[in-house]
C-alpha positions as CSV (number, residue, x, y, z in Angstrom):
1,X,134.9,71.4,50.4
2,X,136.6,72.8,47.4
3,X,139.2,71.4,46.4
4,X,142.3,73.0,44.6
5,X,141.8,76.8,45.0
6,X,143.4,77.6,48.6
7,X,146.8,78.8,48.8
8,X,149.3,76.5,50.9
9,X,152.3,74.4,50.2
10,X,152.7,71.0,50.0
11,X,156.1,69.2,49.7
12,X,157.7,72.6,48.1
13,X,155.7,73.2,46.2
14,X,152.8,75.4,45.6
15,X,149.0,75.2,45.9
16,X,147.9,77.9,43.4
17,X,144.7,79.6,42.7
18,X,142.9,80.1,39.5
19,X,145.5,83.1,37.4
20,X,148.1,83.5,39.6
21,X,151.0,83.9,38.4
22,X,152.2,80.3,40.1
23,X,149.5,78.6,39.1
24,X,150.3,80.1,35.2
25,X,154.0,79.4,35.7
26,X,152.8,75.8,37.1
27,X,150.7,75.5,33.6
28,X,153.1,76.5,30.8
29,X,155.7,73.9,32.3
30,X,153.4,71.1,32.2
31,X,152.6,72.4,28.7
32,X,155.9,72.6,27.9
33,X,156.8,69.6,28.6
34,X,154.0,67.7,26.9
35,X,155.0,69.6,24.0
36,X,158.4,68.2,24.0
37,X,158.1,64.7,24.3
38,X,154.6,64.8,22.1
39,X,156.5,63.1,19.1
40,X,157.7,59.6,20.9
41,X,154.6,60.0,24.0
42,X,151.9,60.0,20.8
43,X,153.7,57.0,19.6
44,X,153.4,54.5,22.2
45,X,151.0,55.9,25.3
46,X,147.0,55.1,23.2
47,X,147.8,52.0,21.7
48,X,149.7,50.5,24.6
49,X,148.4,51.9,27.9
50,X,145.3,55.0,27.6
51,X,142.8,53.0,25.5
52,X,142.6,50.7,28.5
53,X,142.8,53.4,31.2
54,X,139.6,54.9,29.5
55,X,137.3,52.1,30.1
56,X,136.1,52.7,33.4
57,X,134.8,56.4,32.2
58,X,133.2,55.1,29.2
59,X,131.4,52.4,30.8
60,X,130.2,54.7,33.7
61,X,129.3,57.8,30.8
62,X,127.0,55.0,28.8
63,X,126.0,55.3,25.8
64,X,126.6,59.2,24.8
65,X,124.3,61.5,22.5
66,X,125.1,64.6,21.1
67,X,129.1,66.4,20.5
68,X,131.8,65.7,23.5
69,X,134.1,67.9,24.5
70,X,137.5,66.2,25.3
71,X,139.3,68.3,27.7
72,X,142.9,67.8,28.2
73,X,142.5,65.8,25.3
74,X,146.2,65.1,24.4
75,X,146.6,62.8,21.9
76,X,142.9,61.9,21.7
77,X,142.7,58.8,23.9
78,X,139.3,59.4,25.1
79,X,138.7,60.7,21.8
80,X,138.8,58.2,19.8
81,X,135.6,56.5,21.8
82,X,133.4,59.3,20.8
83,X,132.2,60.2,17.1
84,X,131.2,63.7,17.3
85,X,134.3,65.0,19.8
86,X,135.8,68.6,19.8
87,X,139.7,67.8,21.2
88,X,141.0,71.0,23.8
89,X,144.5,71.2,25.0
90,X,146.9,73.5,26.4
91,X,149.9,72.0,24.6
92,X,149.7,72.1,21.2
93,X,152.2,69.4,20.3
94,X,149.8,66.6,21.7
95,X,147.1,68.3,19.7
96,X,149.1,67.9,16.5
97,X,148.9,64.1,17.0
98,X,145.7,64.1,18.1
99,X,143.0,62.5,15.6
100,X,139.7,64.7,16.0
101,X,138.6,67.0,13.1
102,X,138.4,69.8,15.8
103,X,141.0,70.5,17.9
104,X,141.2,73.9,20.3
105,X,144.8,74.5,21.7
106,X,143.0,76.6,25.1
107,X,143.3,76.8,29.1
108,X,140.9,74.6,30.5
109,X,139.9,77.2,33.3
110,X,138.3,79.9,30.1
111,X,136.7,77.4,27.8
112,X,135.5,79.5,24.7
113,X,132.6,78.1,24.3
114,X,129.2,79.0,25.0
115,X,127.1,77.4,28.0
116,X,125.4,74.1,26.9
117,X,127.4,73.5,23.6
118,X,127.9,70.0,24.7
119,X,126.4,67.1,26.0
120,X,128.8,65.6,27.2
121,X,132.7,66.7,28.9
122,X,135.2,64.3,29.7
123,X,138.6,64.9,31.3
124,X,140.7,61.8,31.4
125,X,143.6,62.2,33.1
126,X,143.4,66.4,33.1
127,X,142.3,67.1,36.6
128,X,145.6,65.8,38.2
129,X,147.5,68.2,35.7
130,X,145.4,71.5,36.8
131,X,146.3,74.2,39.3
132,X,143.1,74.6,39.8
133,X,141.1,71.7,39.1
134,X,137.8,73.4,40.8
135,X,137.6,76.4,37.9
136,X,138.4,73.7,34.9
137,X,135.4,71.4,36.3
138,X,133.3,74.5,37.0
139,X,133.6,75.5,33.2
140,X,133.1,71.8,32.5
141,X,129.9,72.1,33.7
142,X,129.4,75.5,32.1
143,X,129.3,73.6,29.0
144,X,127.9,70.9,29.4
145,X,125.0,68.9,31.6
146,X,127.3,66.0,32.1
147,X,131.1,65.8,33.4
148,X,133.2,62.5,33.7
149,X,136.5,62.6,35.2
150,X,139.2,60.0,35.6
151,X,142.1,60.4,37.8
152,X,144.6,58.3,39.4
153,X,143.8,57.0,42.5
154,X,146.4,57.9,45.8
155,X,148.5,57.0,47.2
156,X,149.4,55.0,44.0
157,X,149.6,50.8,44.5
158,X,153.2,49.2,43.7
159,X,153.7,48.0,40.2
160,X,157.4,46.2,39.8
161,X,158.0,46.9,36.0
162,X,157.7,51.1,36.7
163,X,159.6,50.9,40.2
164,X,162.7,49.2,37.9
165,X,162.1,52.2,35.7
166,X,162.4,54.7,38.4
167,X,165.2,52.9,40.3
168,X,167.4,53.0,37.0
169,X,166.6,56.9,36.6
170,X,167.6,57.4,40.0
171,X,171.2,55.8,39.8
172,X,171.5,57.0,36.2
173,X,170.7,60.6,37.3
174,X,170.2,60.9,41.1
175,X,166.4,61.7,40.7
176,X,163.1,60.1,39.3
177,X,160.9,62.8,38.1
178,X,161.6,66.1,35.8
179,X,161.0,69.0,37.2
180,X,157.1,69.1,35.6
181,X,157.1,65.7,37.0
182,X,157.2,66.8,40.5
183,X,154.6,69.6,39.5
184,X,152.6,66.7,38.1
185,X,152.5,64.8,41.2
186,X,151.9,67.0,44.0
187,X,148.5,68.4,41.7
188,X,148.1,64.4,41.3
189,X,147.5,63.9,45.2
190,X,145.1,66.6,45.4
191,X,142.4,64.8,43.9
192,X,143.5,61.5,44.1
193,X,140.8,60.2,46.2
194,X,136.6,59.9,45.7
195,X,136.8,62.5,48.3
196,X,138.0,64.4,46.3
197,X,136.4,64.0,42.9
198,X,133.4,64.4,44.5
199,X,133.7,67.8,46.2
200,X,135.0,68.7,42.4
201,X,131.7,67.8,40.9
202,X,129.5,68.6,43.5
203,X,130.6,72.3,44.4
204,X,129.2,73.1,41.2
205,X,126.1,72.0,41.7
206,X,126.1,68.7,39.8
207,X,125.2,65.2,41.3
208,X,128.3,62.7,41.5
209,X,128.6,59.1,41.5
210,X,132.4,58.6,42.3
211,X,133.9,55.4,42.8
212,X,137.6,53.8,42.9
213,X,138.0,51.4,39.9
214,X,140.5,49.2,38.2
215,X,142.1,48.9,34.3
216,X,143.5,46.0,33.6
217,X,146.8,47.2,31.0
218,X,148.0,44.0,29.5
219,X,151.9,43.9,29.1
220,X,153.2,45.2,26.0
221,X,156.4,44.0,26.0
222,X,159.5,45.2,27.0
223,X,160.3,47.6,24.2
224,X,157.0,49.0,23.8
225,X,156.9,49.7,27.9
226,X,159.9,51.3,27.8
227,X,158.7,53.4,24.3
228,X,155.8,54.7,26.7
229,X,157.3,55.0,30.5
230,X,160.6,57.1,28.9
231,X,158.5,59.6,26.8
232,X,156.5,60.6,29.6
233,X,156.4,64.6,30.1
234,X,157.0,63.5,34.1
235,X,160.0,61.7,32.9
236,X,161.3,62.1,29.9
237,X,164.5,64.6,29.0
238,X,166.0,63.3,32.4
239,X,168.3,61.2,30.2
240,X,170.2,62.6,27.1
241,X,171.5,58.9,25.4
242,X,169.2,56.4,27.0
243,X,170.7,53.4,25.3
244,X,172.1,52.2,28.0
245,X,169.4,53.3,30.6
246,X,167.2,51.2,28.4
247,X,169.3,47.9,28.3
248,X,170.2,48.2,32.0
249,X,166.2,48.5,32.8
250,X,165.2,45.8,30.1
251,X,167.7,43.4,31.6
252,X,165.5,44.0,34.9
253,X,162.5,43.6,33.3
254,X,162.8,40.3,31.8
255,X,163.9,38.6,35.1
256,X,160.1,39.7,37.0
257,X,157.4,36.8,36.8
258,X,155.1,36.9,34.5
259,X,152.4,37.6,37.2
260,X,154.2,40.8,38.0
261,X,154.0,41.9,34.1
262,X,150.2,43.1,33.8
263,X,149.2,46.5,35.5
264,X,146.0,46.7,37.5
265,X,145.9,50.3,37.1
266,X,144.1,51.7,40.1
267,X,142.1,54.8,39.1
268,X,139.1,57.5,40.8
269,X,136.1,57.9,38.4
270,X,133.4,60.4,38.5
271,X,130.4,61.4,36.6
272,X,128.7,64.3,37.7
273,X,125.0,65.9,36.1
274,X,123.3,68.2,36.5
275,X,120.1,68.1,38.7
């Protein structure tokens, strides 16, 4: 099976292949909208949530030798693990905040680099933002012998501090997700399953160990939550004065249990090399 390059539709909207122009229009508004909440997402989304999310990857990769590329590399969350990394993103505003001493603003699907120039690529959290998630992982293995990938699993577990979130955007503004939201969570389903990531590494021609795992994100706090769930790109501009979106939800918040606070993140995680 490959996964992501068939046309179809799927809840409105569009499965695209690899330079259409859907699949390009489907791009530059998830760029775009990284770009534009960059400043405040780069603030709050490392330190309080993606430096936990990353585990699972990094314990699966081992110990690494040699440069890594970091595709989708945003901010540098995966990153930061690595010492010899080369950071590549499509939206430049992630890339300005992102740490590495080489950063490539670039479409994952033509990787300008040549075949082999890494030993390792990692994609955390890229693959449910691609239009075509088979050509990225293809070029992944272009250039390099080793691929890990981390996704979120699907459907997605309930976790009471986020559904408060997206109740309060709903009565606030009668819907929970921007419009690159929505983009971002139909690509999201499509490889939301070990299914999935493994018909991703294995069509080209690598052997995949795939597994469903959990991150354990402590609770940050109320503040510091909210800093990171309303500057998401799927999210964030869907409120123009959210001061009192943001005391409406923290009153919420600080009535759940504590046992309700912590999020067992539920995640896919591949590593795929070549045979």
């Amino acid at each position: 099976m490959v996964v992501g390059t068939g046309p179809g539709r799927d809840r409105g909207v569009g499965f695209w292949v690899s330079g259409s122009e859907a699949g390009r229009r489907a791009k530059r508004s998830v760029a775009t909208a990284y770009d534009e909440s960059a400043d405040s997402f780069a603030d709050a989304a490392d330190r309080h949530v993606y430096r936990h999310l990353g585990r699972p990857l990094f314990d699966a990769l081992g110990v690494v030798h040699g440069p890594v590329l970091d595709l989708a590399a945003g901010t540098g969350a995966a990153g930061r693990h690595f010492t010899d990394v080369v950071a590549l993103d499509l939206s430049a505003g992630q890339l300005r905040h992102n740490p590495a001493r080489r950063r490539v603003c670039a479409d994952a699907e033509r990787l300008p680099f040549r075949d082999s120039a890494f030993a390792t690529a990692v994609c955390l959290f890229g693959i449910n933002h691609f239009p075509d998630p088979a050509t990225a992982v293809r070029e992944m293995a272009r250039v390099s012998p080793v691929v890990g990938l981390t996704t979120w699993a699907r459907p997605e577990p309930s976790f009471a501090p986020k559904q408060v979130v997206l109740d309060a955007l709903a009565r606030h503004t009668g819907r929970t997700r921007s419009p690159a939201g929505e983009i971002i969570d139909v690509l999201g389903e499509r490889v939301g399953s070990v299914e999935a990531v493994r018909a991703l590494l294995e069509t080209v021609g690598l052997e995949a160990v795939v597994h469903p795992a959990t991150a354990l994100v402590p609770w940050p706090g109320i503040e510091p939550f909210l800093d990171y769930r309303l500057s998401m790109a799927s999210t964030a501009g869907l409120v123009t004065d959210a001061t009192a979106l943001r005391r409406e939800i923290a009153a919420v918040l600080a009535t759940l249990p504590e046992s309700e606070l912590d999020w067992d993140a539920a995640l896919i995680v591949g590593v795929g090399r070549r045979r």
